[in-house]
N, C-alpha and C positions, 0 to 999 in steps of 0.2 A: 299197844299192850293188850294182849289178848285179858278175856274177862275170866273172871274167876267162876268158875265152873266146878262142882261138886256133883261126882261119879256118885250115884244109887248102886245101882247095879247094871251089869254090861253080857249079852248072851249071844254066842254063837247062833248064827241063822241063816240057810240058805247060802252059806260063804262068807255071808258080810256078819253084820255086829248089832244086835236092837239094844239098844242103850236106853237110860231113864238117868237124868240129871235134874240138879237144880243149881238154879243162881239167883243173885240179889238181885231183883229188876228196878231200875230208876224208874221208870213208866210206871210201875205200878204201886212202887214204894211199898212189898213186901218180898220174898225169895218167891220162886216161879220154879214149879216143875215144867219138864219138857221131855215127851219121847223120841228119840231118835235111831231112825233105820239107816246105815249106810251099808251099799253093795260090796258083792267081792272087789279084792282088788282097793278099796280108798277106804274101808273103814276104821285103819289105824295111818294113813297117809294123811299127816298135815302139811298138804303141798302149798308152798309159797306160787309155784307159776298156775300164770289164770288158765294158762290152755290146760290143767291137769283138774281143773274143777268142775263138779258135775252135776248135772242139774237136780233139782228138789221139788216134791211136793208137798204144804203145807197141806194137811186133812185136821179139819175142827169136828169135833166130835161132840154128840147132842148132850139135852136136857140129862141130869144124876152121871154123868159120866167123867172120869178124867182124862189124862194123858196114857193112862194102859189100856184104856178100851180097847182103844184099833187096832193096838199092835197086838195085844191077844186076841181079840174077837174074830178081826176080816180076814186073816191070812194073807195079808199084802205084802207079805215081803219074797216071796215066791217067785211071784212078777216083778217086782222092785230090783230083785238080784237080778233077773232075766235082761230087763230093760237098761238096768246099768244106774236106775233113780234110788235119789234120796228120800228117808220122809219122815218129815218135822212131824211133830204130835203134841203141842203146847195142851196146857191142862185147861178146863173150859169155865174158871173164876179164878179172882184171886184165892187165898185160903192164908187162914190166920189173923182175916181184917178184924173180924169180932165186931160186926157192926149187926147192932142190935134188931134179932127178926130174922137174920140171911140164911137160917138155918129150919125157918119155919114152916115154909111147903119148896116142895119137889123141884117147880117149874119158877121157879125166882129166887136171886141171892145166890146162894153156894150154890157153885155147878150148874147154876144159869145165868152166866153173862150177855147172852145174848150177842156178842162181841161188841160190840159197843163201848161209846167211853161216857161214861155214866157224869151229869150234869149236877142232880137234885143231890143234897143232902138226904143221909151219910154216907152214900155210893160213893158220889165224886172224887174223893179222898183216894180209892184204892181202884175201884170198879173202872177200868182203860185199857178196856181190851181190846179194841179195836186200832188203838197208837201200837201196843204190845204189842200183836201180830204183825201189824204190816209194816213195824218199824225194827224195833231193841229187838225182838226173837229172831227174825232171820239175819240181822245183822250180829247178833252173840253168835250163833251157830257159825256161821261162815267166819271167823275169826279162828275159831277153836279147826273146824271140816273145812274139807274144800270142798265146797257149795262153791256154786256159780252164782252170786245174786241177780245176773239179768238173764236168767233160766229159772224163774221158779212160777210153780203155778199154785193152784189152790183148789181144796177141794171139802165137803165136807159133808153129814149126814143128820138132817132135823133140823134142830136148832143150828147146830155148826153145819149145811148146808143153807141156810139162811147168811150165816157170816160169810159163807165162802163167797154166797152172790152178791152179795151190797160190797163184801171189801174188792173182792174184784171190779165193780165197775165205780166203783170211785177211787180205785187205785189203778188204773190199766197198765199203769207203767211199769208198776212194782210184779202184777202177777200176771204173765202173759198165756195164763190159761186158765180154765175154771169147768167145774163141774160140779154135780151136787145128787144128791142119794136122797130121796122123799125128802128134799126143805122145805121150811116155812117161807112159802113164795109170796106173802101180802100179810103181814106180822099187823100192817094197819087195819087189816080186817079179818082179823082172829082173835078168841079168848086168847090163847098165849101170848101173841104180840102185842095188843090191848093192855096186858097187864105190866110186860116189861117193857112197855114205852112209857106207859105211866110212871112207872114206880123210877125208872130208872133217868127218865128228861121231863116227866112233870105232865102234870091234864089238864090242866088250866088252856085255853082259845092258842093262845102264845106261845106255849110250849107244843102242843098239837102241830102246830106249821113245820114242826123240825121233823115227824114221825116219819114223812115221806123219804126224809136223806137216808131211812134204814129200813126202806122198804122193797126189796130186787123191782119188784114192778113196778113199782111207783120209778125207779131210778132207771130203768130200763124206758122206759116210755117218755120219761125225761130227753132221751140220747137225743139230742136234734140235727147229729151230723151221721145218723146211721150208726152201723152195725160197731160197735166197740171191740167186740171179738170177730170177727170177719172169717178167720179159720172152726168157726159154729163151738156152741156150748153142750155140754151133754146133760141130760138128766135122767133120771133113775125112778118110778114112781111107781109103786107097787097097788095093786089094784084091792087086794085082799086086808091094806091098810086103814084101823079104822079111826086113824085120825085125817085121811083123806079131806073128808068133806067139811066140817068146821075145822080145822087148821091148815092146813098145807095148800092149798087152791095153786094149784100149777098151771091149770088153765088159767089164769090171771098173769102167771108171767108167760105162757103162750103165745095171749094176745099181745100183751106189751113186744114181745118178741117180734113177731110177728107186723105188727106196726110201725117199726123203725128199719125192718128188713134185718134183722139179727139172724142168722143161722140156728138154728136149736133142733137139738136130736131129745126130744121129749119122750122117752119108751117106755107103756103104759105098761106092767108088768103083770100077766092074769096070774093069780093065785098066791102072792107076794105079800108080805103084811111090814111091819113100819120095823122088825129088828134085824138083829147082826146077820140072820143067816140070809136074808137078802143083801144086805152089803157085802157078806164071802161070797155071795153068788154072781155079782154085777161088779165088783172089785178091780176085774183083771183087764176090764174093759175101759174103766175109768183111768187106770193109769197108763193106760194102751192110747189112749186120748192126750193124755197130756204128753205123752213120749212123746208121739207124732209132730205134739205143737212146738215143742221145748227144742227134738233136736233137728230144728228148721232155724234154728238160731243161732248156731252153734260155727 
């Protein structure tokens, strides 16, 4: 039984259809916006046969942002149409917890999940973003679209390039591809990351031992059977960004990379700072990546 699914609004694009819906999520135990791109050709087709489903990319999207960001911002549907992909666009918190505080600064609470599934009280309750994503979202979608679920990759930009790396390698099954646009590559060793591991799994000695499972470097340098993505990971890091140096440390998933023999295309970007129009400028390349991985599966 397909899930109940509530139509926002739906807009011609490129051929296909950028959509914005909402549904009731059990994961999360409130309704869940989500945006969605399908190409020419399958964006009104609810094909029952699997050979007629087509591959998807999940993009999480940063700190104060929701599910419209990307698809107004980056101009990804350009390529999307081109390549023939889909692309998921889940909103970046729950919304309507009312959990006292989540609306108090920028970078924590509303529109900083951090994707994570949040442990400490009063998070725990609604804050499960991280089961969200990589479970109930692309299993709704592909109920409703023909998505291919063992074609999906992930992708995302800051904060949600942080989600994209830790849920890919602790999911390799679910997303067999990954890339990321300036993420928070060592969340354990930044102000941002610092705050929402605290706030959101606790600082106490005991709760600290958990921060590495949501840390890409840390999880990457964990690998002790080699490379997880074998066909290389791409990254995006803009040089003229000026949260480079206290947040994002991508030389830290470099090394990690680097250490376990991981592939990674790390491309230091001269004159690029941490917003959208570096993402519309590096866009076409990232999904150019996951094509490549996705339709080798096929």
């Amino acid at each position: 039984m397909n899930p109940s699914i509530e139509t926002i609004a739906e807009h011609a694009s490129f051929g296909g259809v950028q959509g914005f819906y909402r549904h009731e999520s059990s994961t999360i135990g409130l309704p869940m916006r989500f945006g969605l791109y399908m190409p020419p050709n399958s964006a009104l087709t609810n094909a029952a046969s699997a050979d007629l489903r087509i591959a998807a990319v999940v993009f999480l999207a940063g700190l104060t942002c929701n599910e419209e960001t990307f698809a107004i911002k980056a101009g990804a549907q350009a390529k999307a149409a081109e390549l023939g992909l889909a692309l998921i666009m889940p909103d970046t918190s729950p919304r309507g917890a009312n959990v006292v505080g989540e609306a108090d600064a920028w970078d924590f609470g509303l529109a900083a999940s951090f994707y994570l599934d949040a442990t400490q009280e009063p998070w725990r309750a609604h804050y499960q973003m991280a089961s969200y994503v990589a479970s109930e979202l692309i299993s709704v979608v592909a109920q409703r679209w023909p998505i291919d679920v063992n074609r999906v990759g992930i992708m995302g930009h800051s904060m949600g390039g942080h989600g994209a790396l830790t849920l890919a390698l602790k999911h390799p099954a679910q997303f067999k591809s990954v890339s990321a646009i300036a993420p928070i590559c060592a969340p354990t060793q930044c102000p941002w990351g610092k705050k929402a591991l605290s706030g959101y799994l606790g600082d106490d000695a005991a709760s600290q031992n958990s921060w590495a499972q949501h840390d890409a470097s840390a999880l990457m340098q964990a690998c002790a059977r080699g490379a997880p993505f074998p066909s290389g990971i791409l990254i995006d890091q803009g040089l003229a960004d000026k949260f480079l140096l206290d947040q994002l440390n991508p030389d830290h998933f470099d090394a990690a990379c680097e250490a376990v023999g991981q592939p990674l295309r790390l491309r230091r970007q001269v004159g690029y700072d941490h917003g959208y129009y570096f993402v519309a400028s590096v866009i076409d390349d990232h999904l150019a990546h996951h094509h490549a991985r996705l339709a080798q599966l096929v």
